[in-house]
Backbone bond lengths (Angstrom), bond angles and torsions (degrees), N, CA, C in turn:
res aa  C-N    CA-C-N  psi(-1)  N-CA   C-N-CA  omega(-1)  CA-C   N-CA-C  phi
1 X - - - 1.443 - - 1.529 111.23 -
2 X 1.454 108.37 -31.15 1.566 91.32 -168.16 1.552 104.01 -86.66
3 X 1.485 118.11 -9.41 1.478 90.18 -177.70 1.395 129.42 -104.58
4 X 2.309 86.64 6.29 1.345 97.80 156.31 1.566 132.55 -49.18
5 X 1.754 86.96 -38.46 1.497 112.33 -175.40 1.914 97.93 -53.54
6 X 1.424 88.53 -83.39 1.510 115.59 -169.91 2.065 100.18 -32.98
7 X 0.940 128.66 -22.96 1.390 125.47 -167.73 1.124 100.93 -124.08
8 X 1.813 150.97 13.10 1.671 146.83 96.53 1.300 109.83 -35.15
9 X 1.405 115.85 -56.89 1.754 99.66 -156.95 1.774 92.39 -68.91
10 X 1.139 116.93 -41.95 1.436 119.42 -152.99 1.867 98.02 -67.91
11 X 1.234 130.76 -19.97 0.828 138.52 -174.50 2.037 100.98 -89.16
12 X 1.110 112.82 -58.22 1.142 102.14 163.85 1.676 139.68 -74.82
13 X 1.621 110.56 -12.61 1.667 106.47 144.85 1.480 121.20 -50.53
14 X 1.287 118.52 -41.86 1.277 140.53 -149.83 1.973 103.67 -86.91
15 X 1.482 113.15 -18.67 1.476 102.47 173.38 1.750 91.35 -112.45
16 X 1.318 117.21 -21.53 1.667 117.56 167.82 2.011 95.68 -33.00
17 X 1.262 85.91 -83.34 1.183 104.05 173.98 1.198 125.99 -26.74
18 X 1.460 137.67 -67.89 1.103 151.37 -179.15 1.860 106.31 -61.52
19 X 1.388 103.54 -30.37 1.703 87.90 175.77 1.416 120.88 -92.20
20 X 1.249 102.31 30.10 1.277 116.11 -164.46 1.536 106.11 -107.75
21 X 1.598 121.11 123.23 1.187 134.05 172.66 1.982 126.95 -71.77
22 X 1.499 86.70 -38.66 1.559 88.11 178.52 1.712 110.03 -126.17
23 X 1.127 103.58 92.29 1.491 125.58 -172.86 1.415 109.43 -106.19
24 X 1.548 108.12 142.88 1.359 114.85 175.29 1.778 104.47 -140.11
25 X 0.676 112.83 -153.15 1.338 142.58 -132.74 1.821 143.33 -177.15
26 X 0.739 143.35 108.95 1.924 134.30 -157.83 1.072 116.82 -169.95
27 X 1.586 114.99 177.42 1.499 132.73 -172.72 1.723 91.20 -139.62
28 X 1.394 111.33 154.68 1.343 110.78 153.99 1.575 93.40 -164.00
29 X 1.641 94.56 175.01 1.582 107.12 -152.89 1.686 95.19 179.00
30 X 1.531 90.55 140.10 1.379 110.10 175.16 1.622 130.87 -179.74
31 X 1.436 102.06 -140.82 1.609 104.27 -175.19 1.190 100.27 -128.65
32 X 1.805 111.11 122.09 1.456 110.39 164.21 1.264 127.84 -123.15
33 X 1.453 111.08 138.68 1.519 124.90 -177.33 1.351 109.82 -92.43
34 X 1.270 105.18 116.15 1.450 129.12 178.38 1.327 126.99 -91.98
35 X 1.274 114.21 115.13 1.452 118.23 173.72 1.481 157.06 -107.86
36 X 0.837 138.83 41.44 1.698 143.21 -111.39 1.438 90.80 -120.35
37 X 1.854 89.85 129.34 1.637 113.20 172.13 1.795 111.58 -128.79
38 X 1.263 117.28 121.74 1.346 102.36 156.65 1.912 97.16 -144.57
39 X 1.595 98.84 163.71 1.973 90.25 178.94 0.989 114.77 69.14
40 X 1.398 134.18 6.96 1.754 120.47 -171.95 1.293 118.98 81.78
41 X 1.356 109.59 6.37 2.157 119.84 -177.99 1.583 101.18 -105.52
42 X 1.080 125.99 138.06 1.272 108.79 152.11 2.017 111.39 -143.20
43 X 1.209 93.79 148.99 1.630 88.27 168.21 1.501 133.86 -135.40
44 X 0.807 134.99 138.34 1.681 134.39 -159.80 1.507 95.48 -120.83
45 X 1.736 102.45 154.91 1.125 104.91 -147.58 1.904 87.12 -161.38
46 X 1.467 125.25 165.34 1.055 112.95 175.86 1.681 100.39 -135.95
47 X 1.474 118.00 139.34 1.540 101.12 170.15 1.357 111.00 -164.39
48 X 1.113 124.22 -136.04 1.840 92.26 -177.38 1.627 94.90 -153.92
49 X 1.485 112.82 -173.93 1.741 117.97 -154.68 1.586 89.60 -145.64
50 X 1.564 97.68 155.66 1.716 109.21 166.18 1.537 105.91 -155.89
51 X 1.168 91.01 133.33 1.762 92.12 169.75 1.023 127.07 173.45
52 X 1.249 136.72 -176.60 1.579 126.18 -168.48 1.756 122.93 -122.80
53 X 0.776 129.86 -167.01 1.418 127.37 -174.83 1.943 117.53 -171.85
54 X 1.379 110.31 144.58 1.334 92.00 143.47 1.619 126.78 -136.35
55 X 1.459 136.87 178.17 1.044 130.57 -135.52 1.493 92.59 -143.90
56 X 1.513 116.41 89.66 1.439 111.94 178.35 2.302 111.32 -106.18
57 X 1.351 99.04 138.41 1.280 99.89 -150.80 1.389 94.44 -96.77
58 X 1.142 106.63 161.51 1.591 113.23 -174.95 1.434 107.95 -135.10
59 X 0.909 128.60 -12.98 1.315 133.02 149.28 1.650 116.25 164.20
60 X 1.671 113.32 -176.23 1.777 93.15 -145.37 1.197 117.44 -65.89
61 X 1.385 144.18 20.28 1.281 141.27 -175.87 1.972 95.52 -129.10
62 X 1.135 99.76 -72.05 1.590 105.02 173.03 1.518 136.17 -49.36
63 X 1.408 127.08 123.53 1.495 119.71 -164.06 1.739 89.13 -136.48
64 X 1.736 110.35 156.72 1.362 91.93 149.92 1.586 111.18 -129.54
65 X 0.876 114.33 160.69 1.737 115.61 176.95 1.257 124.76 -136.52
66 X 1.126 127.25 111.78 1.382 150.88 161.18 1.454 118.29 -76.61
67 X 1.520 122.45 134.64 1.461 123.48 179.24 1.026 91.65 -145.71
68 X 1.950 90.08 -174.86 2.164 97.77 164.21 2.081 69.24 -164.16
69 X 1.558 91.56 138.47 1.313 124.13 172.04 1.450 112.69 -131.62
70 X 1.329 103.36 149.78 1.521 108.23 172.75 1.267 89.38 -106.34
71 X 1.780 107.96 155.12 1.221 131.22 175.90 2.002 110.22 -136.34
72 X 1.261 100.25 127.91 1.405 116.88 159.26 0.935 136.41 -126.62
73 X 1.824 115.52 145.06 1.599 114.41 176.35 1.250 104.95 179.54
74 X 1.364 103.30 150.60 2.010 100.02 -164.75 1.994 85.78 -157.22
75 X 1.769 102.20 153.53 1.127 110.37 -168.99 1.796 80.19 -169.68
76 X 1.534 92.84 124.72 1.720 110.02 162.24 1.418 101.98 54.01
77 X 1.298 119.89 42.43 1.436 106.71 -170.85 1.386 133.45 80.81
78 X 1.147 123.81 8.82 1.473 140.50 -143.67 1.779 104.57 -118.61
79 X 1.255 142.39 67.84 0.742 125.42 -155.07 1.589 118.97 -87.60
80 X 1.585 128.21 141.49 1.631 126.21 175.16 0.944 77.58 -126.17
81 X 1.554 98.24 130.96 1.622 134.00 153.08 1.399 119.18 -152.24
82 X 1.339 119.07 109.65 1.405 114.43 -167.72 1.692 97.87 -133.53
83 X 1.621 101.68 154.52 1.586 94.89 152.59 1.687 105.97 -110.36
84 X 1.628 110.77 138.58 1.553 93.79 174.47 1.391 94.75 -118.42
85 X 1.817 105.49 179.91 0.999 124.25 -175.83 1.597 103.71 -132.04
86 X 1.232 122.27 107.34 1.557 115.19 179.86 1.834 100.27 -109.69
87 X 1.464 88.07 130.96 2.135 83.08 161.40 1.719 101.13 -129.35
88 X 1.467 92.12 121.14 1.423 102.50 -164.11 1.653 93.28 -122.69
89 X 1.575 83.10 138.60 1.959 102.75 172.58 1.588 104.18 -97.84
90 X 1.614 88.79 128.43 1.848 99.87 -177.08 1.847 101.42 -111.82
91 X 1.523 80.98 145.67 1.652 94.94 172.43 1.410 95.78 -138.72
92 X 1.875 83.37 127.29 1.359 85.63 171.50 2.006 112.47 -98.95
93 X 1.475 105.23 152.09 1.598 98.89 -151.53 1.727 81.07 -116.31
94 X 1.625 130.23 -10.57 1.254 111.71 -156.29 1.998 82.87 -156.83
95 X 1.197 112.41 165.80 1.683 102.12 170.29 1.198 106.91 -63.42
96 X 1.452 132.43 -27.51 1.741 109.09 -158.08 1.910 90.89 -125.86
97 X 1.166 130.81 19.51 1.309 146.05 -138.86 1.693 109.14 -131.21
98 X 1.148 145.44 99.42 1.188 139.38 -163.11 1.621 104.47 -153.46
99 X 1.392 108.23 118.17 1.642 134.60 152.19 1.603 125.09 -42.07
100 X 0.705 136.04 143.30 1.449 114.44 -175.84 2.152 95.02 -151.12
101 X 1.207 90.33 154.80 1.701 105.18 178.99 1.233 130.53 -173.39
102 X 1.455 130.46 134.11 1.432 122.78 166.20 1.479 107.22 161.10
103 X 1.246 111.67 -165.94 1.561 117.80 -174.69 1.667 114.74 -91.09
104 X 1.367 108.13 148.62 1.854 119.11 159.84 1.017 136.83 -105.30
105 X 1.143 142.40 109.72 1.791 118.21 154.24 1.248 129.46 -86.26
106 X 1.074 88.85 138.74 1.639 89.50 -169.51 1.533 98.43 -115.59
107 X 1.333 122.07 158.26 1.424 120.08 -167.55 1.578 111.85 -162.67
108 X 1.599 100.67 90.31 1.559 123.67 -170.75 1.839 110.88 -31.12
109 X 1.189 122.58 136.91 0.708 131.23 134.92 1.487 156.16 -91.31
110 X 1.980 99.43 8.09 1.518 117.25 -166.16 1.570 106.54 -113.88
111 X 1.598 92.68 -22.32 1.782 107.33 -156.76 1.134 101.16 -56.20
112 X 1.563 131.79 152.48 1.426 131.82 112.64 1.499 139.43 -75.25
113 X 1.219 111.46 20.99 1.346 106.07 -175.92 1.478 96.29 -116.19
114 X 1.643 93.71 152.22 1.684 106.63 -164.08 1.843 113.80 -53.69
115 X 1.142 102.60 -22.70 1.864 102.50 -171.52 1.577 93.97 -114.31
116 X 1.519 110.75 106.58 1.336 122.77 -160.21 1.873 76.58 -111.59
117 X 0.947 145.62 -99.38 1.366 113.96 -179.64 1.661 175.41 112.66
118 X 0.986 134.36 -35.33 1.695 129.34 -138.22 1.407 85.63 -131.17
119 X 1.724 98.33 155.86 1.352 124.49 156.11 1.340 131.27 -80.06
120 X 1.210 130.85 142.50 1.280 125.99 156.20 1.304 127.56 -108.39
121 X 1.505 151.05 -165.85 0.940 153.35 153.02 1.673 114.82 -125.03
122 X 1.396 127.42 109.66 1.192 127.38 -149.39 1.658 83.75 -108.05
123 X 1.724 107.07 153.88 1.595 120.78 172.15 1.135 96.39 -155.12
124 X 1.496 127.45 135.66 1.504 143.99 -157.56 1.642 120.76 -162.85
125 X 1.022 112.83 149.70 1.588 124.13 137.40 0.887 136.44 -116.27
126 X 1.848 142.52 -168.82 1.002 121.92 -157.18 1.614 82.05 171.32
127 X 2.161 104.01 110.39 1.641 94.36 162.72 1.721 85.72 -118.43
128 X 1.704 79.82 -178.08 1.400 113.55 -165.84 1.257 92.09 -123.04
129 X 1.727 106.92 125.10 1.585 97.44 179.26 1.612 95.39 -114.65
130 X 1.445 109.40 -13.04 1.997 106.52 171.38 1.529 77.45 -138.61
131 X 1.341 82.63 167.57 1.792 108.88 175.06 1.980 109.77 -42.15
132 X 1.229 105.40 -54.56 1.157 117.02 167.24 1.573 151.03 -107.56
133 X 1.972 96.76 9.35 1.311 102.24 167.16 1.420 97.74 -104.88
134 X 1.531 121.90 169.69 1.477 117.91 173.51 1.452 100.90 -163.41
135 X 1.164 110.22 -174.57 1.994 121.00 179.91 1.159 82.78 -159.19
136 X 1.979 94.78 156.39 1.505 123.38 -162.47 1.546 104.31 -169.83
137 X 1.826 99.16 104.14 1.329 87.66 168.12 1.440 106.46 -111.34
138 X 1.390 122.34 145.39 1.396 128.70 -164.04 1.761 95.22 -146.38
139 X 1.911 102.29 143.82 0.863 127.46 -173.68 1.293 114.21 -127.44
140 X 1.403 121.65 117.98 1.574 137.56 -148.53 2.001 100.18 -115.45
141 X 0.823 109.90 120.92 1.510 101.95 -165.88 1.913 89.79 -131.15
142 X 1.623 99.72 132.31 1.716 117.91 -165.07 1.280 101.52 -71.09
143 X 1.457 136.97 101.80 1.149 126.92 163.97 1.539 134.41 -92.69
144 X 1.332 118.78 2.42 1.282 128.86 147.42 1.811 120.48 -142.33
145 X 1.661 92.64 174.86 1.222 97.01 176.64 1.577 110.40 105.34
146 X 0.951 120.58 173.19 1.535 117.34 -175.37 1.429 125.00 -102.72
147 X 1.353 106.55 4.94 1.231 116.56 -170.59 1.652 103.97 -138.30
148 X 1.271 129.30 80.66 0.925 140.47 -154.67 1.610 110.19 -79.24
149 X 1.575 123.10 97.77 0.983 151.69 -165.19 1.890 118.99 -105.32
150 X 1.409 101.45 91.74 1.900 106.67 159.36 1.174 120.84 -107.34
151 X 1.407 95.69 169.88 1.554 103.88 178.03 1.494 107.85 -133.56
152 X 1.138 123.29 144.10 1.307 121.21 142.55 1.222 139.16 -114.73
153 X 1.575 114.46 107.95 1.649 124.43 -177.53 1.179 129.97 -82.83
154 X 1.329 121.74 142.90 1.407 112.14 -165.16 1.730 72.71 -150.64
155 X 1.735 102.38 108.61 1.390 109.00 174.99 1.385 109.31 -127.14
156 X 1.375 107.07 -179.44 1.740 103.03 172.02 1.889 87.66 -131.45
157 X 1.375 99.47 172.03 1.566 111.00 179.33 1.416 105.12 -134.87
158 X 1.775 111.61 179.89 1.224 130.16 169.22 2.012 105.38 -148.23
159 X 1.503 99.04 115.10 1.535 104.10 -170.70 1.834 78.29 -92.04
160 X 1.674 101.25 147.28 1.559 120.59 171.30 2.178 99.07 -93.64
């Protein structure tokens, strides 16, 4: 069943995609600040992200973007390793100037506990200093789970 599932959606990203006029493509990469509170403990941590995305437009102000990045970072034994998934709605407010918003999953790769997991709520910008280089700092805030986990990214990209 699930890969009935998994091979519908993938079939319908895939003409999403295809009816799509202004399509892109990318890399991004950076430095992330890690933060994790649960119980009254918390610890911050710094480590960095890679991953890719693409950027399908919906018209001249509105874009949407979907990725999946890996993220690392470890402190005292403490290990972050996640893959997330952010699909973020962009507005652009200026030509080289863009808003950014929406939800993450992120999905542990260190945990032992059975609900590896969680949402975030991502808030961002994003300039363009050439058509295809850009910077993006984005702020990921833990919205579930018991161990309440952000990040703050401060990446740069490359649109194809």
């Amino acid at each position: 069943m699930k890969k009935i599932i998994f091979i519908a959606v993938a079939l319908l990203a895939f003409g999403f995609a295809n009816a799509q006029d202004d399509m892109s493509f990318g890399v991004k990469g950076g430095v992330d600040f890690v933060s994790a509170k649960a119980d009254g403990a918390s610890v911050s941590t710094t480590g960095f992200f890679v991953g890719g995305f693409a950027e399908f437009g919906i018209n001249d102000q509105f874009s949407l973007q979907p990725g999946l990045n890996y993220h690392t970072a470890s402190k005292e034994g403490v290990n972050f390793t996640y893959l997330s998934i952010p699909v973020l709605v962009r507005y652009a407010i200026a030509e080289k100037f863009k808003l950014m918003a929406g939800p993450s999953l992120y999905y542990s790769l260190e945990s032992d506990d059975d609900d590896k997991t969680r949402f975030n709520l991502d808030i961002g910008a994003a300039y363009e200093i050439t058509e295809n280089f850009f910077v993006e700092p984005r702020y990921s805030v833990g919205a579930t789970g018991d161990v309440k986990v952000s990040h703050f990214l401060l990446g740069v990209g490359y649109k194809f």
